[in-house]
N, C-alpha and C positions, 0 to 999 in steps of 0.2 A: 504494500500500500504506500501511494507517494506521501511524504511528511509535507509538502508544500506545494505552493507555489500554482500557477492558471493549470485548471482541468478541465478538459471539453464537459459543458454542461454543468461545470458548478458557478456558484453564487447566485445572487439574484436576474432576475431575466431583463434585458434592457429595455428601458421605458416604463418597467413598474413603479409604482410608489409605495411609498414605507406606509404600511397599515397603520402603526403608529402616528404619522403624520395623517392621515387622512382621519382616523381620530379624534386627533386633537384639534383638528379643523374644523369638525362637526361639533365637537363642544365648545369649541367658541360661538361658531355662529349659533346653537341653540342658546347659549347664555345670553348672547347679544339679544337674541328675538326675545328672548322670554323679560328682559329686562326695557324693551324698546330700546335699545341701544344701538346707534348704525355708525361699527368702528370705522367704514372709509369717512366719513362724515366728523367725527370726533377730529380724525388724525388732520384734514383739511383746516379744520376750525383752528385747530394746532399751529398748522401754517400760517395761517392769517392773522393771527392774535400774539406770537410771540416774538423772543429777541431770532435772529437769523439763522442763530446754529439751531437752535430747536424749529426751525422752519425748514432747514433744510434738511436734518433730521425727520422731521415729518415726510415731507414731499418725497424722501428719497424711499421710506416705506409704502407712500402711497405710488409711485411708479414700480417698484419692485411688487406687488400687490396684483400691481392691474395689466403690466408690458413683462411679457416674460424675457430674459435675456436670452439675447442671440449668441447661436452658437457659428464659431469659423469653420466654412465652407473650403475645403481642400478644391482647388480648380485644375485639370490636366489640361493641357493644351496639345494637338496631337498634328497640329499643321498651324505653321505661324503664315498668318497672311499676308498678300504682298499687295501693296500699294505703289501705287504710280502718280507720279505727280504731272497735273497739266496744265499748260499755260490757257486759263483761263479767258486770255485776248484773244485767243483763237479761235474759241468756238464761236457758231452761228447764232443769233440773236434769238431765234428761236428754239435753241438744243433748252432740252431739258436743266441741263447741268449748268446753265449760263446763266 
């Protein structure tokens, strides 16, 4: 038996989420409903009412909240294109490209 390291088919599967997070997700938003509380709402109020770090502290939760981060796109290029350059004085008054 291996002592370590990546195994075809172990750990979690990609793109699951931690049940524990989804959890604790759900108990917040029941606490919030059950108390009328609307935390994107609070955290805004946050924004606009205090000194800048606590503003931008708020904002920076309410964009993390609402915009998921982007993740880096790996791009292959598999034929670099070629371009020509045209004297532009040349073409006909009617050409597309003039």
């Amino acid at each position: 038996m291996p002592a370590g390291g990546a195994r075809p088919g172990a750990g979690r599967p990609k793109g699951a989420v931690q049940r524990l997070s989804v959890e604790f997700r759900e108990r917040v938003e029941q606490a919030c409903a059950d108390k009328g509380f609307d935390l994107v709402e609070e955290i805004i109020d946050i924004a606009r009412d205090h000194t800048s770090e606590d503003r931008m502290a708020a904002l920076k939760l309410v964009v993390d909240y609402a915009y998921p981060k982007l993740k880096a796109v790996e791009m292959q290029v598999t034929e670099v294109p070629r371009f020509e350059l045209i004297d532009a004085s040349q073409l006909a008054p009617d050409d597309p490209l003039g």
